[in-house]
C-alpha positions in Angstrom: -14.6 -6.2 58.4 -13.2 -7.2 55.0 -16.8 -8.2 54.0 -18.5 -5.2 54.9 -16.0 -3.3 52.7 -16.4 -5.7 50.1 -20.4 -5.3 50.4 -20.2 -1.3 50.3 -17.9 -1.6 47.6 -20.4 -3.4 45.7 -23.3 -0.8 45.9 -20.6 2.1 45.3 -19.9 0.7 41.9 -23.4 0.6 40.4 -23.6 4.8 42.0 -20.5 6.0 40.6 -21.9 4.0 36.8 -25.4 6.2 37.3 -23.6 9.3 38.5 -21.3 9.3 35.1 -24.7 8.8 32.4 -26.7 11.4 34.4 -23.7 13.9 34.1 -23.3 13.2 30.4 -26.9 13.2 29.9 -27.0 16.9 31.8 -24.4 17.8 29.8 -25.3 17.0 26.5 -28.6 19.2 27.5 -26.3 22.1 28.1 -26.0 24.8 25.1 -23.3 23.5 22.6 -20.9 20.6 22.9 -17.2 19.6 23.4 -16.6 21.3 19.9 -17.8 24.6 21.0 -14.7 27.4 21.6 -12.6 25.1 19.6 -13.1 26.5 16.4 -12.7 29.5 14.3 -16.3 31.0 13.4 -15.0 31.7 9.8 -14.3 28.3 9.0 -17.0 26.8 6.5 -19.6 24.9 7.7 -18.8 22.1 6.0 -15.2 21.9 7.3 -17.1 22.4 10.9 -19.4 19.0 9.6 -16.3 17.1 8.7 -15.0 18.0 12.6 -17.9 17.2 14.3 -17.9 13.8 12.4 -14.9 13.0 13.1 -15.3 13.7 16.7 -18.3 11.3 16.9 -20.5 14.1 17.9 -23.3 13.0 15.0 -22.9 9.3 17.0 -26.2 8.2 18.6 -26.1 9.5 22.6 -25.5 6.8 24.2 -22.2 5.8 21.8 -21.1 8.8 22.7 -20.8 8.3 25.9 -19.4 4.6 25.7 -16.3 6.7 23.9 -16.5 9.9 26.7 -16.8 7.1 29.7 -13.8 5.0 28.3 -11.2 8.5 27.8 -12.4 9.1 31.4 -11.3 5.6 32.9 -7.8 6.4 30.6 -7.7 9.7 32.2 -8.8 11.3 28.8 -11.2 14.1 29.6 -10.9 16.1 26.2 -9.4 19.2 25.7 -9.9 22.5 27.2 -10.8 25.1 24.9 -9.2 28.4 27.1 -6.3 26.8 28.1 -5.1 24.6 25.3 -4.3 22.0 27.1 -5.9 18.4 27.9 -8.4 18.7 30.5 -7.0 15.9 33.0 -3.7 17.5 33.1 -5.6 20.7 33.9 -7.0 19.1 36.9 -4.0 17.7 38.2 -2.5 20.8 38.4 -5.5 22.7 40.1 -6.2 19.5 42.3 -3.1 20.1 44.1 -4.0 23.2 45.1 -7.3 22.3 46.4 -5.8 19.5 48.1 -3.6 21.2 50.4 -6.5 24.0 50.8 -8.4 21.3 52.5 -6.2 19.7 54.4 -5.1 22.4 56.4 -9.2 23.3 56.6 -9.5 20.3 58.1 -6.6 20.2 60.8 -7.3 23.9 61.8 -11.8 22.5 61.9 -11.0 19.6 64.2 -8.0 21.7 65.8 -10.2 24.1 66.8 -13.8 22.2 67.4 -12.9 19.2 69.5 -11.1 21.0 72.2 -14.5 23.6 71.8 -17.0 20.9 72.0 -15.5 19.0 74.4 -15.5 22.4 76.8 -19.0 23.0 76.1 -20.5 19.5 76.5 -18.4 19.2 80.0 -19.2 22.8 80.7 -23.3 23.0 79.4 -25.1 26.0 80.5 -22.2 27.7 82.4 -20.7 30.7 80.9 -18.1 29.3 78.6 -20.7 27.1 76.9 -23.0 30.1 76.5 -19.9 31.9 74.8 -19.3 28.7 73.0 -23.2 28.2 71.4 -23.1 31.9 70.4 -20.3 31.5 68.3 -21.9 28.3 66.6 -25.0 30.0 66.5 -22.7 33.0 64.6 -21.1 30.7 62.3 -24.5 28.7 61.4 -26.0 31.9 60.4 -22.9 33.3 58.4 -22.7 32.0 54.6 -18.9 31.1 54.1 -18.6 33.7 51.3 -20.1 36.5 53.4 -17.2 35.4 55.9 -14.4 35.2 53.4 -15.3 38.7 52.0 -14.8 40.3 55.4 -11.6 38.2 56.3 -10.5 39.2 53.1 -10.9 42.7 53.4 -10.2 43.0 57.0 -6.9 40.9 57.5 -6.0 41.0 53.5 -6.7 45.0 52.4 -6.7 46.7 55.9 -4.4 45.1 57.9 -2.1 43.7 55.2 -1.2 40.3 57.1 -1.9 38.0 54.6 -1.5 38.2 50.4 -5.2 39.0 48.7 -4.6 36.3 45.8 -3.0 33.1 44.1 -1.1 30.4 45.7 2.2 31.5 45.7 4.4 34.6 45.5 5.5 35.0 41.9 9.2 34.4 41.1 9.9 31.6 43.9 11.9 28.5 43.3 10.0 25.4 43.7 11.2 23.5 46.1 12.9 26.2 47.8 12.2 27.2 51.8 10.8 30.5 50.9 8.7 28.7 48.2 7.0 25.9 50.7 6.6 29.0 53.1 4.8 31.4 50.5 2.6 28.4 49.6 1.3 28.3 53.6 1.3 32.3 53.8 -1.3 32.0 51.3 -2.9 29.0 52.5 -3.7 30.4 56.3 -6.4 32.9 55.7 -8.5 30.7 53.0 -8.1 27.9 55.5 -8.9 30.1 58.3 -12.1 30.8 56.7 -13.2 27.7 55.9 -12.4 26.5 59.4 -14.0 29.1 61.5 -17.1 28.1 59.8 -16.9 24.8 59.0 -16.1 24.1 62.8 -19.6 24.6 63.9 -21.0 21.6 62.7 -18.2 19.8 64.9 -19.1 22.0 68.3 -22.6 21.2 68.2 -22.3 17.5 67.4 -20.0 16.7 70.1 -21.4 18.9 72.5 -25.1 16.7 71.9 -23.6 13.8 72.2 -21.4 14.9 75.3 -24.2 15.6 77.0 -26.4 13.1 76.1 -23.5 10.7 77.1 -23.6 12.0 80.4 -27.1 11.1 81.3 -26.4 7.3 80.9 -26.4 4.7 82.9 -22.6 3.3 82.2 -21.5 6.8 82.7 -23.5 7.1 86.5 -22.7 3.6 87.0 -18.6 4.4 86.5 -19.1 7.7 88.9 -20.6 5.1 91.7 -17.6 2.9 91.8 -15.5 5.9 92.7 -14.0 6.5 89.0 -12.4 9.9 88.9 -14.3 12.7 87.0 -11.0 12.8 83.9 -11.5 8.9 84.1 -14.8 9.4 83.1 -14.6 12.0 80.5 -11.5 11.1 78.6 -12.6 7.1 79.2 -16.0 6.9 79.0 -17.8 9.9 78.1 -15.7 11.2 75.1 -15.1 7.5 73.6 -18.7 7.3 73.0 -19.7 11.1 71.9 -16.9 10.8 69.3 -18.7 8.0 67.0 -20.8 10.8 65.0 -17.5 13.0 64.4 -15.9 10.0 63.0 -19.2 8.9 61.3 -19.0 12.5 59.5 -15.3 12.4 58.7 -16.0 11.6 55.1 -18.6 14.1 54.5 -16.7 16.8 56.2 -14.0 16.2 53.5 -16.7 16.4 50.6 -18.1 19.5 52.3 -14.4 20.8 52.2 -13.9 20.6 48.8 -17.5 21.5 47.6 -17.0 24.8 49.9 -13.6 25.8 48.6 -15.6 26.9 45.4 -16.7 30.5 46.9 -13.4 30.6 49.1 -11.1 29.6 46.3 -13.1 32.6 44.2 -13.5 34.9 46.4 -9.4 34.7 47.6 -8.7 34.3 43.5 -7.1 30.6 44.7 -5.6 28.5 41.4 -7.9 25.4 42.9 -10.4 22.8 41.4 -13.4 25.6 42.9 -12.2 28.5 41.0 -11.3 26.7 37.5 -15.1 25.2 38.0 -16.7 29.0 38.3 -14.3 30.0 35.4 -15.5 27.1 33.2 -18.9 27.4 33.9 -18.5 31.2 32.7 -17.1 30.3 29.4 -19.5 27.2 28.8 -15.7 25.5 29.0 -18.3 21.7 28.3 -15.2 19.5 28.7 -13.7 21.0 32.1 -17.4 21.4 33.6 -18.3 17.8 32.6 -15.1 16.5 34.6 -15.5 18.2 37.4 -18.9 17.3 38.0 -18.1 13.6 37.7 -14.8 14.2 40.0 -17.2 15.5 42.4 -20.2 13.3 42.8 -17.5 10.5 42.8 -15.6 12.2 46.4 -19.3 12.2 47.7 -20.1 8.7 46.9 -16.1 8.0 48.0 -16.8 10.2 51.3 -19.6 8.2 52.6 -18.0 5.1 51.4 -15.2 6.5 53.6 -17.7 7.2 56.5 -19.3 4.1 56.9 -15.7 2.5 57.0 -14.7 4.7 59.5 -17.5 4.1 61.9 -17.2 0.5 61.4 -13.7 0.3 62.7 -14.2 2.7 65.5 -17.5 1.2 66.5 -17.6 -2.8 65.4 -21.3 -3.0 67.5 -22.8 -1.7 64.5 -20.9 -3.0 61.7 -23.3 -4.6 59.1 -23.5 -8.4 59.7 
């Protein structure tokens, strides 16, 4: 086991080093540099030559990003030029956010599709599968910011059941009862929409491999020898269909936190999604360049995760 993670960790390394010099290199492509919003366009140009100088952006490309990739292991991202404030410490606070946005996505998407997959596997081509399939069908069809617009409107402006922006309601103690329950008021209906949609995915995988299971030997072979029909399912049958779901896990989150960008805008959320629309807007090059890198490091992470995952529920196919 220990060798196996050892051995992925290896190739991760060598991934996350490529990711980082094609982000800077995209980066440095972009219009402008970190300088850019920083400065007054009345200074003299030779007081904004003395800055850039002193900032090593005149430096050779590839010094530059020795300095940019040694801040970021420090935690040193630069500063942001609409906030005024460093960059990583930016993040930290909008990570939180994003954090709890996700993990409630992901209890309400398992919540909801295992006990819907698992119906519709046992169930196929009766009535309550056809109900079920139409729904995936539904939510493979629906793009997630199509779906958060309506929720929002619907349950948000109509209805009035759930608050139409931020994280919190303004004026609450941190800390406090009525803090931690304005935080989840806010959280449900984001959530919510992620999870209606992101459950799909979940449905249909298990409900494949449900079936599929059901058609095997081991499985006809255990009915045979008298084993009762929950014996089967709960023993047999849902042990093995539930390999790809873990297999997955670590995607799903990546998906998660990729897919809170149009939720997070669209519900005007403080998270990592939103500040990266915002940035991008105002050519913000330090906050962009960070979040990128955050982000292709979780995917590397999340399949890092997967594999790991699969290994320990499934040891047959653990790499030798």
């Amino acid at each position: 086991m220990w060798k196996f993670i050892v051995r992925r960790l290896l190739i991760t390394t060598p991934q996350i080093i490529l990711l980082s010099v094609i982000v800077f290199l995209l980066a440095k492509m972009m219009p402008g540099d970190a300088l850019t919003g920083l400065i007054d366009p009345n200074i003299k140009p030779e007081r904004i030559a003395e800055m850039r100088e002193k900032l090593g952006l005149n430096n050779p490309w590839y010094v530059q990003y020795k300095d940019w990739i040694v801040g970021a292991v420090q935690g040193d991202f630069g500063q942001s030029f609409k906030y005024k404030m460093p960059v990583s410490d930016l993040i930290w606070q909008r990570v939180v956010n994003t954090f709890w946005l996700s993990l409630v996505s992901t209890i309400m998407i398992y919540a909801i599709g295992l006990p819907l997959g698992i119906v519709s596997g046992r169930y196929n081509d009766k009535l309550i599968d056809q109900l079920i399939t139409g729904y995936t069908y539904i939510g493979f069809a629906t793009p997630i910011f199509i779906f958060g617009l309506v929720a929002l409107w619907v349950f948000g402006f109509m209805l009035g059941w759930f608050p139409t922006g931020g994280s919190v309601e303004p004026g609450l103690e941190p800390g406090t009862l009525q803090y931690i329950l304005s935080k989840l008021h806010h959280l449900l209906l984001p959530s919510l929409s992620i999870a209606l949609i992101g459950t799909v995915g979940t449905v249909q995988y298990l409900r494949s491999e449900i079936i599929d299971t059901k058609q095997k030997d081991f499985i006809l072979t255990a009915r045979a020898k008298g084993a009762s029909e929950s014996r089967v399912y709960n023993r047999h049958i849902f042990r093995n269909s539930i390999l790809p779901i873990a297999a997955f896990f670590g995607y799903e989150i990546v998906n998660l936190i990729n897919g809170t960008v149009f939720i997070e805008r669209i519900f005007s959320y403080p998270g990592m999604g939103n500040l990266f629309i915002e940035s991008i807007q105002l050519r913000d090059f330090s906050v962009v360049t960070a979040l990128v890198l955050l982000s292709g490091i979780l995917a590397i992470l999340g399949a890092l995760l997967s594999d790991i995952i699969l290994s320990i529920v499934d040891p047959r196919i653990r790499i030798k």
